[in-house]
PyMOL commands that place a pseudoatom at each C-alpha (Angstrom):
pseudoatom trace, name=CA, resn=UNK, resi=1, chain=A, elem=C, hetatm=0, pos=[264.796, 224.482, 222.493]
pseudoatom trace, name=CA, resn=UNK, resi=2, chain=A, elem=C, hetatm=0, pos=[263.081, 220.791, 222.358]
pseudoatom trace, name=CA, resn=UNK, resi=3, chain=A, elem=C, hetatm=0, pos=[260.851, 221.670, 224.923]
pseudoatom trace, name=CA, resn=UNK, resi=4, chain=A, elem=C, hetatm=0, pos=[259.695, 224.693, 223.827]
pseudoatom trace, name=CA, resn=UNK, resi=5, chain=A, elem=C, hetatm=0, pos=[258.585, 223.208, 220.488]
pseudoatom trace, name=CA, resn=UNK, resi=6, chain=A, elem=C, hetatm=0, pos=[257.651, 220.577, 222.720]
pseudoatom trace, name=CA, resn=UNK, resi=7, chain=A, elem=C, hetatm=0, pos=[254.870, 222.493, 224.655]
pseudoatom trace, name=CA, resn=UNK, resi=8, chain=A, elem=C, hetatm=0, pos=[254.015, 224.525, 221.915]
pseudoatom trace, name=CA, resn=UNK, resi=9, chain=A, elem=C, hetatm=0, pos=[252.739, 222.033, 220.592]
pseudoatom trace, name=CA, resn=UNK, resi=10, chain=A, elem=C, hetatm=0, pos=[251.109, 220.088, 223.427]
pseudoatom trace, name=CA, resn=UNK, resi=11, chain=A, elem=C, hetatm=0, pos=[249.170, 223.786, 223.951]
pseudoatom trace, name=CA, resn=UNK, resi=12, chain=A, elem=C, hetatm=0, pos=[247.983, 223.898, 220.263]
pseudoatom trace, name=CA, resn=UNK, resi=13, chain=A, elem=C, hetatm=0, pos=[246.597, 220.192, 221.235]
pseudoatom trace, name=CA, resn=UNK, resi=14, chain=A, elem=C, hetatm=0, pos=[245.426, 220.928, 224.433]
pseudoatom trace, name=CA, resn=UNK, resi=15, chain=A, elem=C, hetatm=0, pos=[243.250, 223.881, 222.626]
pseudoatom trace, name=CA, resn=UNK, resi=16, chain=A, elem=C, hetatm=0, pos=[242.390, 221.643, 219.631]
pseudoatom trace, name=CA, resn=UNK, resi=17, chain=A, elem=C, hetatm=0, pos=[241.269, 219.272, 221.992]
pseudoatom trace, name=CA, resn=UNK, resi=18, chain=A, elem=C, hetatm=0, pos=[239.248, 222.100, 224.399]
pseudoatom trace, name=CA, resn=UNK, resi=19, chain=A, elem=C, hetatm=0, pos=[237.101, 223.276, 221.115]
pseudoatom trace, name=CA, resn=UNK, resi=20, chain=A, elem=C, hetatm=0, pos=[236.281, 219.837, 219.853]
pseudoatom trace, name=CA, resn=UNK, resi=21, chain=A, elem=C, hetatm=0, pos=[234.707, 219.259, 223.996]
pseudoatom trace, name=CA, resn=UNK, resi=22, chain=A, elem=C, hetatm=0, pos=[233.405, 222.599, 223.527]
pseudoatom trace, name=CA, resn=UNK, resi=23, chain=A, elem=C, hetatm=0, pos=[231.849, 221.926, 220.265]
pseudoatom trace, name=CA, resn=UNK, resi=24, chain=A, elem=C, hetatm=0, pos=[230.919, 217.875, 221.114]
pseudoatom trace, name=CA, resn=UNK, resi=25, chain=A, elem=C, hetatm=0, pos=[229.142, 219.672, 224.349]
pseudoatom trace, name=CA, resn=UNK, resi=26, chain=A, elem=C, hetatm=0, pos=[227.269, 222.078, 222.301]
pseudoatom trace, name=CA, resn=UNK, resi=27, chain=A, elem=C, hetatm=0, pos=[226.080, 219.625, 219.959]
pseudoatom trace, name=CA, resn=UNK, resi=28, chain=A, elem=C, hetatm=0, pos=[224.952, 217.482, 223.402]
pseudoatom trace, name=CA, resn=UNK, resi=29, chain=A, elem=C, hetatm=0, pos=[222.921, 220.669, 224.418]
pseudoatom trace, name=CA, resn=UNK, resi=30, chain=A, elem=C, hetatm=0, pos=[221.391, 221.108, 220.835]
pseudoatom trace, name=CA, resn=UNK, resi=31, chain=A, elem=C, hetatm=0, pos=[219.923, 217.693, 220.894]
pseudoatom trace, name=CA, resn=UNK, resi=32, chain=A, elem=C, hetatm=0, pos=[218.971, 217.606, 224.595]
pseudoatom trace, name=CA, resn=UNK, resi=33, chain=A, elem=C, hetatm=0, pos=[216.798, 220.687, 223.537]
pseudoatom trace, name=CA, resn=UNK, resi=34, chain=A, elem=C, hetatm=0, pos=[215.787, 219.093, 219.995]
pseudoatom trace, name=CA, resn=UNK, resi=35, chain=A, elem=C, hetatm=0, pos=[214.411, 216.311, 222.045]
pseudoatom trace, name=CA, resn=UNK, resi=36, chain=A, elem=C, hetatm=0, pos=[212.802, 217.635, 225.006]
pseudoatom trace, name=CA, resn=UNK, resi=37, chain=A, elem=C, hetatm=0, pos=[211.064, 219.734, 221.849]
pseudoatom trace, name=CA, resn=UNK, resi=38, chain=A, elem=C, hetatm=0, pos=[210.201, 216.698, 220.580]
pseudoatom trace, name=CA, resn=UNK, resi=39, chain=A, elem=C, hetatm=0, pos=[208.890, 215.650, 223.701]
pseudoatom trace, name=CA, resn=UNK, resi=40, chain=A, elem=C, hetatm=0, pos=[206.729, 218.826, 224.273]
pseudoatom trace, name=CA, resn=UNK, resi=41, chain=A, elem=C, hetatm=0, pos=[205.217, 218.684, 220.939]
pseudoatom trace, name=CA, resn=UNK, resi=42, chain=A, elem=C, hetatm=0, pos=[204.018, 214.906, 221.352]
pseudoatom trace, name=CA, resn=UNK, resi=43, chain=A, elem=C, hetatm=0, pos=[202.631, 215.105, 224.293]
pseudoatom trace, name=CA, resn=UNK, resi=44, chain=A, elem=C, hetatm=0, pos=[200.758, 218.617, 223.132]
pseudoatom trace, name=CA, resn=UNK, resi=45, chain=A, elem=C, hetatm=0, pos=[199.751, 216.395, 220.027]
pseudoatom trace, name=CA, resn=UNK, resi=46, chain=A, elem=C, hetatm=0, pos=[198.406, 213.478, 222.331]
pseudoatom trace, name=CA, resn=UNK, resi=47, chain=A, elem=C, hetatm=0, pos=[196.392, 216.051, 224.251]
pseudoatom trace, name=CA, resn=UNK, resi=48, chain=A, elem=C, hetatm=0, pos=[195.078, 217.671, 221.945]
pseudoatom trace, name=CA, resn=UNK, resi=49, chain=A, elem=C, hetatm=0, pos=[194.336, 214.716, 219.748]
pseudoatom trace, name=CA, resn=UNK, resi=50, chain=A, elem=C, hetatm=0, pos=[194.259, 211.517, 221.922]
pseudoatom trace, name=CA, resn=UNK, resi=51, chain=A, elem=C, hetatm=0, pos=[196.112, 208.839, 220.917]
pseudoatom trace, name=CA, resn=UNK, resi=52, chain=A, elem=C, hetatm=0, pos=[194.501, 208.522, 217.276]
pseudoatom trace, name=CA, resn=UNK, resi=53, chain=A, elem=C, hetatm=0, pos=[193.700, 211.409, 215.416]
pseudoatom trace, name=CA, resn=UNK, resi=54, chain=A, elem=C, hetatm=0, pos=[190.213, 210.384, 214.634]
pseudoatom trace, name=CA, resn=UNK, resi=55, chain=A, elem=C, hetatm=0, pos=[189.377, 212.024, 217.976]
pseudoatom trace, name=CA, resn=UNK, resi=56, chain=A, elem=C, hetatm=0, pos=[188.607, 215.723, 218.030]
pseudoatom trace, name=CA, resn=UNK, resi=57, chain=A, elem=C, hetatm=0, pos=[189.626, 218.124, 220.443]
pseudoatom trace, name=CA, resn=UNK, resi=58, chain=A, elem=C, hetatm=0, pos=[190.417, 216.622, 224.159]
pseudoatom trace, name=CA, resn=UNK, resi=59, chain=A, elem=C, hetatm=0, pos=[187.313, 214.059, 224.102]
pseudoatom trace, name=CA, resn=UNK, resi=60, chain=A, elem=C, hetatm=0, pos=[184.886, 216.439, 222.726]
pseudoatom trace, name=CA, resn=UNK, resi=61, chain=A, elem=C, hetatm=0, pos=[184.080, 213.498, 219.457]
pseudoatom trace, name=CA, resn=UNK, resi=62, chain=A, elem=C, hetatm=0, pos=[182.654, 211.234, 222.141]
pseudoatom trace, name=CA, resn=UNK, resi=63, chain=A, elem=C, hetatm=0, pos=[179.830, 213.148, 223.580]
pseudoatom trace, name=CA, resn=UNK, resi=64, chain=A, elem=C, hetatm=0, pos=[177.751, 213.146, 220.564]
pseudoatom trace, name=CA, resn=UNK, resi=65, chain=A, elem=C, hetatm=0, pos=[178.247, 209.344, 220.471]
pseudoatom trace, name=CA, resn=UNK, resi=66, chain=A, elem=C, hetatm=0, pos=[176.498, 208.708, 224.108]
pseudoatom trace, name=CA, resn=UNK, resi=67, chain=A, elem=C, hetatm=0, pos=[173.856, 211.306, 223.394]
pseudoatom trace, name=CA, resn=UNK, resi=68, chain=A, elem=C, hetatm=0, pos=[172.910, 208.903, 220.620]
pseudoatom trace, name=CA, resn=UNK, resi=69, chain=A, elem=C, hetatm=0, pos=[173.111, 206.123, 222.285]
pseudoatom trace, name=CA, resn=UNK, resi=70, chain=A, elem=C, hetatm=0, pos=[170.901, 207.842, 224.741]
pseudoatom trace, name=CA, resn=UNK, resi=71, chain=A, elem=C, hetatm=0, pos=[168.983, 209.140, 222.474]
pseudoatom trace, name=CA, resn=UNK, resi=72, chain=A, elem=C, hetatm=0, pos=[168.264, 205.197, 220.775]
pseudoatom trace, name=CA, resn=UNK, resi=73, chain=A, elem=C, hetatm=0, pos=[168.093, 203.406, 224.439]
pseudoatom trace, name=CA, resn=UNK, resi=74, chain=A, elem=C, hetatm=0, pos=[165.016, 205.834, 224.751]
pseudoatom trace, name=CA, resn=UNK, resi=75, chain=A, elem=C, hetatm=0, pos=[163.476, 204.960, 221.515]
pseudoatom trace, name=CA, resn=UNK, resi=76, chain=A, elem=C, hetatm=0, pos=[163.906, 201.402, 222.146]
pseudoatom trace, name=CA, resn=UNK, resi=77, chain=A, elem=C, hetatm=0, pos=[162.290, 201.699, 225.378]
pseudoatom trace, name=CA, resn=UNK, resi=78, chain=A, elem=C, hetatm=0, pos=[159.382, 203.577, 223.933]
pseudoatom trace, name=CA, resn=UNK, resi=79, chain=A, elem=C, hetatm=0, pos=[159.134, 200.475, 221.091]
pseudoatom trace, name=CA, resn=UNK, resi=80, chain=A, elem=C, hetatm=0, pos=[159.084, 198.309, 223.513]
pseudoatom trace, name=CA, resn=UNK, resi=81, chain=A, elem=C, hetatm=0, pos=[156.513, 200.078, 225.752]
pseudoatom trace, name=CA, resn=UNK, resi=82, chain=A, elem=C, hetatm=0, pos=[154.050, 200.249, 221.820]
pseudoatom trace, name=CA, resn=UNK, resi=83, chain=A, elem=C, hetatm=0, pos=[154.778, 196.683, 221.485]
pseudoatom trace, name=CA, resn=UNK, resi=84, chain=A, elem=C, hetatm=0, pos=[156.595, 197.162, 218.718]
pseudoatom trace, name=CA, resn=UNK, resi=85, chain=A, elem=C, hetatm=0, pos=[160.105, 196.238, 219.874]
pseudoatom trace, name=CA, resn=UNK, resi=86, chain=A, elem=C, hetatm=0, pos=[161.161, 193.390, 222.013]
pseudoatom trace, name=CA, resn=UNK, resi=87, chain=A, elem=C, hetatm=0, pos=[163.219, 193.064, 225.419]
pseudoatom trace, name=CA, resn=UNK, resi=88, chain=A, elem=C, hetatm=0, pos=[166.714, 192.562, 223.205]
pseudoatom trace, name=CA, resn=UNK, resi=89, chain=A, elem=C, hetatm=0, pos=[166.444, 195.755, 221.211]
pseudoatom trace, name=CA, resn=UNK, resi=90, chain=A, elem=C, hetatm=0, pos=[166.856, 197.749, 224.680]
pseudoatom trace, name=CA, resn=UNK, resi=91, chain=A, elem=C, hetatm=0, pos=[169.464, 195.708, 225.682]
pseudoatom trace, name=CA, resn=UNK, resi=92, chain=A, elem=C, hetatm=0, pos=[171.420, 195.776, 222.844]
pseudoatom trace, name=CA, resn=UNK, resi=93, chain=A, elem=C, hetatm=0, pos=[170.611, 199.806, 222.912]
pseudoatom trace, name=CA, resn=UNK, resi=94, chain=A, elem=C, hetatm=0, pos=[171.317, 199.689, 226.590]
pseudoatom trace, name=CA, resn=UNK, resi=95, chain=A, elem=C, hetatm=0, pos=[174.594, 197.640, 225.790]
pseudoatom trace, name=CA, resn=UNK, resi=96, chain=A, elem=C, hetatm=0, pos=[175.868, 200.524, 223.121]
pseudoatom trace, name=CA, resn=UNK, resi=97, chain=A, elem=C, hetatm=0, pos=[174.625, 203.216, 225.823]
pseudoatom trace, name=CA, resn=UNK, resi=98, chain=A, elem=C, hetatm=0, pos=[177.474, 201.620, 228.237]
pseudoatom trace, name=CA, resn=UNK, resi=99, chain=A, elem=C, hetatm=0, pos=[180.131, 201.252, 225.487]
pseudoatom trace, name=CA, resn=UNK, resi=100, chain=A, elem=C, hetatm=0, pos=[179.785, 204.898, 224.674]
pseudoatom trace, name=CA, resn=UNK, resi=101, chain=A, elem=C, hetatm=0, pos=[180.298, 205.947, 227.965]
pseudoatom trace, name=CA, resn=UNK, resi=102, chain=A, elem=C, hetatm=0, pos=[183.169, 203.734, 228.328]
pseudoatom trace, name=CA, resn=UNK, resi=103, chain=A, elem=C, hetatm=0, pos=[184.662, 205.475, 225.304]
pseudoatom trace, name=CA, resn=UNK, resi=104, chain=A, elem=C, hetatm=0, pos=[183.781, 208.683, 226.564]
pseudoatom trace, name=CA, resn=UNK, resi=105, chain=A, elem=C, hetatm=0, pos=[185.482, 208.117, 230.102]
pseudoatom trace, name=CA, resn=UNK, resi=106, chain=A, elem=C, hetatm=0, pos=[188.651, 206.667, 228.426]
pseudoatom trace, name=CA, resn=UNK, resi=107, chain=A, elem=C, hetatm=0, pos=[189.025, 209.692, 225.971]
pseudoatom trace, name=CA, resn=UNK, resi=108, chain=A, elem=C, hetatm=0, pos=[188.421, 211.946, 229.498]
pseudoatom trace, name=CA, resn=UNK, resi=109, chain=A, elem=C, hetatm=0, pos=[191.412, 209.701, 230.761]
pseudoatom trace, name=CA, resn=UNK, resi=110, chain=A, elem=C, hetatm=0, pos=[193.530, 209.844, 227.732]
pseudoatom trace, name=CA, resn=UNK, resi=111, chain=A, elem=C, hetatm=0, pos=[193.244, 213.715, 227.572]
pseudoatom trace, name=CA, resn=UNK, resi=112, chain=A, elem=C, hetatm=0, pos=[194.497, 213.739, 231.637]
pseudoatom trace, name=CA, resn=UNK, resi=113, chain=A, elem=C, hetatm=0, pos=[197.398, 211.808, 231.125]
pseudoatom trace, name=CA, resn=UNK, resi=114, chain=A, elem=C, hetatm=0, pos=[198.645, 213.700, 227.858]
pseudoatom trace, name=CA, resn=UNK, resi=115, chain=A, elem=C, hetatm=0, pos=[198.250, 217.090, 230.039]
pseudoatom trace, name=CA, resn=UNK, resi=116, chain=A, elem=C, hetatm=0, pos=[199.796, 215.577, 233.092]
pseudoatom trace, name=CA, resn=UNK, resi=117, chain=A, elem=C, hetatm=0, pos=[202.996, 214.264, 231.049]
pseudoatom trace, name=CA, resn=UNK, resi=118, chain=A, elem=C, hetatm=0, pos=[203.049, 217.589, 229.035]
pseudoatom trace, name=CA, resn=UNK, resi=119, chain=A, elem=C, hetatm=0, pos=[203.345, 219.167, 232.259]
pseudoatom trace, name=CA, resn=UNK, resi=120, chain=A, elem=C, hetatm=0, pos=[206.033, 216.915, 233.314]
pseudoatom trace, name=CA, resn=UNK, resi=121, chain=A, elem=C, hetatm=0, pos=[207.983, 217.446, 230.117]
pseudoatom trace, name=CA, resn=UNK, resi=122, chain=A, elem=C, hetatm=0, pos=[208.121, 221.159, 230.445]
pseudoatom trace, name=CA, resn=UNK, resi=123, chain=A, elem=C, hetatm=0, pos=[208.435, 221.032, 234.321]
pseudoatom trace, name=CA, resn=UNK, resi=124, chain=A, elem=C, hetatm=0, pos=[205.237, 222.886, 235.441]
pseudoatom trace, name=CA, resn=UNK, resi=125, chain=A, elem=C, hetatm=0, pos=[203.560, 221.306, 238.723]
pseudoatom trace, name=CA, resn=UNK, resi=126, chain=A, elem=C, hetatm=0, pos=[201.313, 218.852, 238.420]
pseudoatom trace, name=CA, resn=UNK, resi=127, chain=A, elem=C, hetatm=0, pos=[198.696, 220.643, 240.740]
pseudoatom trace, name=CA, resn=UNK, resi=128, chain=A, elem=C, hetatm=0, pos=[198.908, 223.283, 237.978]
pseudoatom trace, name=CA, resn=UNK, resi=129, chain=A, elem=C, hetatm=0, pos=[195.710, 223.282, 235.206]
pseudoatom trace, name=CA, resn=UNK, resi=130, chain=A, elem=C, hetatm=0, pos=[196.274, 223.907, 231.885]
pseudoatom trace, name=CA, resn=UNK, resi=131, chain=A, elem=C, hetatm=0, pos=[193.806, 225.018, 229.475]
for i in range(1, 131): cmd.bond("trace and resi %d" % i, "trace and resi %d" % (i + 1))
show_as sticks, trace
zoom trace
């Protein structure tokens, strides 16, 4: 009689035990999913917004930066030209022209890499372009 009461109760432990790995597992899958979510949605947020949110969309706060700078490099030149400006004014304006497009080309960068790790994160080839 002892070892039925005996292995009664070792099965009511060994299915105690099954549900709390069953549970413990689901719990693993939850926050494996939680975090690859997590994942997904910084990366999105990166691409979308750079790496400070005082860009706009992809790079698309940057271009009206050069075009100014452009824009000033030209009317520096044209001061110059009139007499009215000296050699420094178009090098600083050249100097700004060339930081802008510096800015420009590492917000270009910035908004690859966040795509390229999104598509990492959700598994999609990297050949693959997202919009």
């Amino acid at each position: 009689m002892r070892g039925c009461a005996w292995s009664r109760r070792s099965s009511v432990e060994r299915a105690q035990k099954g549900a709390s790995r069953f549970r413990a597992g689901s719990a693993r899958r939850r926050a494996g999913r939680e975090c690859c979510a997590e994942q997904v949605a910084a990366a999105n947020w990166a691409g979308i917004f750079g790496n400070d949110a005082s860009r706009s969309l992809c790079f698309g706060g940057r271009k009206p930066n050069v075009t100014l700078a452009q824009t000033l490099l030209k009317l520096a030149r044209n001061q110059r030209d009139a007499g009215i400006a000296t050699g420094v004014d178009v090098t600083r304006a050249e100097t700004r022209e060339a930081q802008e497009q510096v800015r420009l080309s590492q917000a270009q960068n910035d908004s690859l890499e966040a795509r390229l790790q999104l598509q990492r994160i959700v598994g999609l080839p990297l050949q693959c372009f997202l919009l």
